[in-house]
Backbone as ProteinMPNN parsed JSONL, in Angstrom:
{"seq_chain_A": "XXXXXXXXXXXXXXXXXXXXXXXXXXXXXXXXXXXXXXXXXXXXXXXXXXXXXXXXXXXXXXXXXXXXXXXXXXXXXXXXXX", "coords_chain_A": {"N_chain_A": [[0.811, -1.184, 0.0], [2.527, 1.5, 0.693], [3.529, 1.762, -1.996], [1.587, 2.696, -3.571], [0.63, 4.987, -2.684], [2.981, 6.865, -2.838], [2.873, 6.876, -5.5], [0.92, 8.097, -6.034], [1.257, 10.618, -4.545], [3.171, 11.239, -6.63], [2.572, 11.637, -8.726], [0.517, 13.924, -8.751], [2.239, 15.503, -7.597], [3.586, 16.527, -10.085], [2.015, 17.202, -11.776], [0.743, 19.253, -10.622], [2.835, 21.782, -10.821], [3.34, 22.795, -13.818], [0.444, 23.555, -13.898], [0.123, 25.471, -12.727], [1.745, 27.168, -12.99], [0.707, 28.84, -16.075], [-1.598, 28.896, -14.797], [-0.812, 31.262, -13.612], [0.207, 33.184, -15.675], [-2.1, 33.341, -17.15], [-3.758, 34.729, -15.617], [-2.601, 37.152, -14.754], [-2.674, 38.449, -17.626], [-5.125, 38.735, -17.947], [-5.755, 40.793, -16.064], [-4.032, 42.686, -17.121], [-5.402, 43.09, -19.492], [-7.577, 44.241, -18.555], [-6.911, 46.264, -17.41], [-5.784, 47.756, -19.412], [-7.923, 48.423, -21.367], [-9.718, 49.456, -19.858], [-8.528, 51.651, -19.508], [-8.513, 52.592, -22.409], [-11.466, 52.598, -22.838], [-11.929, 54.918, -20.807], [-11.19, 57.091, -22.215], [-12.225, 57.1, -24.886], [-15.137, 57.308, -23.74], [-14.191, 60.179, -22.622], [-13.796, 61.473, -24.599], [-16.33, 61.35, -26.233], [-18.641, 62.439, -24.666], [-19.474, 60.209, -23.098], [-20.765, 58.015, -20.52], [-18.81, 57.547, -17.73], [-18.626, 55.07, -16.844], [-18.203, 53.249, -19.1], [-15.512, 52.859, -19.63], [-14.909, 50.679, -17.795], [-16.72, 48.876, -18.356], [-15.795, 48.229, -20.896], [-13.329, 47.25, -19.996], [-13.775, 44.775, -18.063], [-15.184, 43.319, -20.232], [-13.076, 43.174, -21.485], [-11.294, 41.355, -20.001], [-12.4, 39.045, -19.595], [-12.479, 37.712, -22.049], [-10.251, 37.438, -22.954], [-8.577, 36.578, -20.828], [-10.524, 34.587, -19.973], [-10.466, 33.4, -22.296], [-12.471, 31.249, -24.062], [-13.244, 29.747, -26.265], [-10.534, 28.642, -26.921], [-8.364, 29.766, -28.376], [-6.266, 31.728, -27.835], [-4.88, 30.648, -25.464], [-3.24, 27.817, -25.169], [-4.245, 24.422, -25.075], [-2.215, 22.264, -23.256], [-1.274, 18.674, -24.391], [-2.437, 15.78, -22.778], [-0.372, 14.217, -20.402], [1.378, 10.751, -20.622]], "CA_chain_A": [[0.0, 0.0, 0.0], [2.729, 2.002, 0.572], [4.104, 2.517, -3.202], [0.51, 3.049, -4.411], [0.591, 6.208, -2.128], [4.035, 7.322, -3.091], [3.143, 6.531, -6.607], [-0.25, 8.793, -6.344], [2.209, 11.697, -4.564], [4.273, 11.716, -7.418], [1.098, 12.295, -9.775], [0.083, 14.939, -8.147], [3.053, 17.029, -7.493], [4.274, 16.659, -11.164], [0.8, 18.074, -12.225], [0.655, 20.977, -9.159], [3.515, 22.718, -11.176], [2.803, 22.774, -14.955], [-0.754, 24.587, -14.048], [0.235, 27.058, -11.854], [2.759, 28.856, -14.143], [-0.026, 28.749, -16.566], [-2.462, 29.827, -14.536], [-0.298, 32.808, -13.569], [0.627, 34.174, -16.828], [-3.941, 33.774, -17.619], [-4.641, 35.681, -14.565], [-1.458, 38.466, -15.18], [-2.912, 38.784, -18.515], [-6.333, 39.105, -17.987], [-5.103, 42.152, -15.233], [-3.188, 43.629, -18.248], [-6.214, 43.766, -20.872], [-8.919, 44.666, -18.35], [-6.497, 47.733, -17.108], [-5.75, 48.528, -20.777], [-9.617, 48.434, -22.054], [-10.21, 50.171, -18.973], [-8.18, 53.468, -20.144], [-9.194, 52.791, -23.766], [-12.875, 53.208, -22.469], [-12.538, 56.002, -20.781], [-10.986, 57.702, -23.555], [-13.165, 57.099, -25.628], [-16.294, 58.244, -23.232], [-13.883, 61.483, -22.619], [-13.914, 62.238, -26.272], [-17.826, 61.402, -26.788], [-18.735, 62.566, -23.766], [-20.497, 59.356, -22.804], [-20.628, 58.014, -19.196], [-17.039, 57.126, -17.409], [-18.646, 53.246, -16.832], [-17.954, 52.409, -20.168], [-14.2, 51.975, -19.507], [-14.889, 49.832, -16.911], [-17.376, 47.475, -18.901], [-14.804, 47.419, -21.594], [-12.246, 46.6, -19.421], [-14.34, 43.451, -17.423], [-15.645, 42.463, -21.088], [-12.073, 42.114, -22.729], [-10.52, 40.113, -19.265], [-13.352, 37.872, -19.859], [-12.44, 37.299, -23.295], [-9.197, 37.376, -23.405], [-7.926, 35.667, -19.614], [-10.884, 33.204, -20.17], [-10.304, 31.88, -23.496], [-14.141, 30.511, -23.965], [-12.789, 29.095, -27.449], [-9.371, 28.126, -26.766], [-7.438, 30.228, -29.325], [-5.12, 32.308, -27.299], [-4.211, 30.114, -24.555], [-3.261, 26.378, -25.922], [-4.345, 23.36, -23.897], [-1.207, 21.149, -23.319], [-2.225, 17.42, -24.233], [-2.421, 15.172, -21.414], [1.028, 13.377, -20.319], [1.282, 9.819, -20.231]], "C_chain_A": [[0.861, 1.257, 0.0], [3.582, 2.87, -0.606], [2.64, 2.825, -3.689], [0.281, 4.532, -3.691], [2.096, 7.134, -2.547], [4.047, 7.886, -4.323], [2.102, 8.108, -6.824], [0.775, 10.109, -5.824], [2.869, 12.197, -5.827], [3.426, 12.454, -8.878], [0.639, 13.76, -9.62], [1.064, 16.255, -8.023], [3.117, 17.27, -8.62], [2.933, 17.603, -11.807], [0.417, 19.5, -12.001], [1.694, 22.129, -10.378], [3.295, 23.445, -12.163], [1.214, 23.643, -14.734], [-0.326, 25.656, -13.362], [0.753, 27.967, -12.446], [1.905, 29.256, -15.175], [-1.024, 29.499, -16.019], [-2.203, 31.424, -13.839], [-0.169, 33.737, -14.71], [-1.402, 34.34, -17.329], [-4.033, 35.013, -16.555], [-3.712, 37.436, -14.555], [-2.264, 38.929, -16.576], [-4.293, 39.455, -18.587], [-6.262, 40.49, -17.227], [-4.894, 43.317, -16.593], [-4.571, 43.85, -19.27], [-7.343, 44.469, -19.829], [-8.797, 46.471, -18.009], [-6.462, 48.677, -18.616], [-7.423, 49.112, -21.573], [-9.946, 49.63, -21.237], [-9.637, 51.928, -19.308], [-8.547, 53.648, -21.492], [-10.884, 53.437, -23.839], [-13.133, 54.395, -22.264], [-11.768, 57.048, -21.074], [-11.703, 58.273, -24.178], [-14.408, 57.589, -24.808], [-15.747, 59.902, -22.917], [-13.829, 62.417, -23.89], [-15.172, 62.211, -26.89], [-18.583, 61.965, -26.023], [-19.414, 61.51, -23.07], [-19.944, 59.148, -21.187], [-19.184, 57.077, -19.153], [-17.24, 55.556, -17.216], [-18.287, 52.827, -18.07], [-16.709, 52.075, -20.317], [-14.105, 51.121, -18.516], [-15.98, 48.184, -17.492], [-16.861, 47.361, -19.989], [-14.071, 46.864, -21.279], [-12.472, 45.202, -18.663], [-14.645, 42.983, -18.877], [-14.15, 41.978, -21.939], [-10.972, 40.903, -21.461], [-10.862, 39.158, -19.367], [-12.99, 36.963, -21.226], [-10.863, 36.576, -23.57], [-8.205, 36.129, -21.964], [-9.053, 34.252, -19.546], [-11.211, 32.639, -21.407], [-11.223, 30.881, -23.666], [-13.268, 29.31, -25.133], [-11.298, 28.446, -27.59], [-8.09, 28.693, -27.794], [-6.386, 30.939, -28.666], [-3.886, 31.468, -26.417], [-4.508, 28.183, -25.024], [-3.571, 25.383, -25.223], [-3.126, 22.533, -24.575], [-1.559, 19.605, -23.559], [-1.803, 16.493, -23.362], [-1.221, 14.211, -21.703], [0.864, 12.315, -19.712], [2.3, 9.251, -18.988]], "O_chain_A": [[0.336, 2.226, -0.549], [4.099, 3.982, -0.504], [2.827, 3.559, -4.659], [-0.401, 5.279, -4.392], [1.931, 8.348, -2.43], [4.706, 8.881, -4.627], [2.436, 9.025, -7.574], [1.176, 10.748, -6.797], [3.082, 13.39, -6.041], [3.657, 13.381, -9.653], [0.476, 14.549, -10.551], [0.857, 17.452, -8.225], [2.718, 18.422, -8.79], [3.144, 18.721, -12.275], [0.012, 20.435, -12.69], [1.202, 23.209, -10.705], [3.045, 24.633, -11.963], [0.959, 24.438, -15.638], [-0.612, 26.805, -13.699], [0.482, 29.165, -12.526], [2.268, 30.395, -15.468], [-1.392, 30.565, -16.51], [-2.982, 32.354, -13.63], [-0.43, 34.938, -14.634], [-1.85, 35.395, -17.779], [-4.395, 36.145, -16.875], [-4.213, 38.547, -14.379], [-2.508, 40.133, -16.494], [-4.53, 40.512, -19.171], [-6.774, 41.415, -17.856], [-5.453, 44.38, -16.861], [-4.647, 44.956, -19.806], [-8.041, 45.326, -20.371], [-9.583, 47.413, -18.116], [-6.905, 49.8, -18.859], [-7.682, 50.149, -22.184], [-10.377, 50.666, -21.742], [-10.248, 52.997, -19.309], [-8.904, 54.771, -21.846], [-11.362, 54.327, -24.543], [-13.967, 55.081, -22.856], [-11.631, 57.946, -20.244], [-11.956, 59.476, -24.24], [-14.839, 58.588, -25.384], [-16.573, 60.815, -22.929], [-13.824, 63.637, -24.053], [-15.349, 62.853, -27.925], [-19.63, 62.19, -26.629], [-20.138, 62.002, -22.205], [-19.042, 59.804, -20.667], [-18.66, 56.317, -19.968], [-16.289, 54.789, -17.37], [-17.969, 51.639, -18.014], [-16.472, 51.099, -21.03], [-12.951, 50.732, -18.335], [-15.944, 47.001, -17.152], [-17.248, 46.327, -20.534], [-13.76, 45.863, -21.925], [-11.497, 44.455, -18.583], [-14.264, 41.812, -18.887], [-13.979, 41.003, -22.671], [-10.212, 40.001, -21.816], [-10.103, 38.191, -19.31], [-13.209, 35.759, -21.354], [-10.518, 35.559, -24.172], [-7.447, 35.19, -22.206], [-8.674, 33.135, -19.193], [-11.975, 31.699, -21.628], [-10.91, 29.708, -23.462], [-12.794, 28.233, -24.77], [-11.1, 27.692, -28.543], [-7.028, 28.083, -27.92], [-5.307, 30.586, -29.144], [-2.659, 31.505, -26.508], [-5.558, 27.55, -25.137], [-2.812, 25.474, -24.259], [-2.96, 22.214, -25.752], [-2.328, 19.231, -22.674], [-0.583, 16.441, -23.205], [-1.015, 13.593, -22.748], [0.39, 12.306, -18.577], [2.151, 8.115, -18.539]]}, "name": "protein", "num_of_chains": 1, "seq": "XXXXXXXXXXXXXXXXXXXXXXXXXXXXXXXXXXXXXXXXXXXXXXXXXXXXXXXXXXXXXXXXXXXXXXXXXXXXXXXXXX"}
């Protein structure tokens, strides 16, 4: 019993690493477009005069898009290691 627990440890850590750096550079990124959208917005409402929320619901609609990768084009899924 005790290599089938050793064995499952070793599964587990090797996995733990490989997402995390991954899911750091999604969540850094998504930061980076929602701040960028976010001054693009209100830009653009300072030059139309429209209301100052609209750089803030550009900036939540492109983190969405862009840090969660609905479609999978930006961010690549790795294929599972035997």
């Amino acid at each position: 019993m005790g290599a089938m627990a050793g064995d499952h440890l070793a599964m587990v850590g090797s996995l733990g690493r490989g997402h995390s750096s991954g899911m750091k550079k999604r969540a850094l990124s998504a930061l980076l477009w929602f701040y960028s959208f976010w001054c693009v917005g209100a830009m653009i409402a300072f030059a139309f005069g429209l209301t100052p929320a609209l750089g803030l619901i550009l900036g939540t609609a492109a983190a969405a898009i862009f840090g969660g990768d609905p479609r999978g084009i930006i961010w690549t899924r790795n294929p599972e290691r035997t």
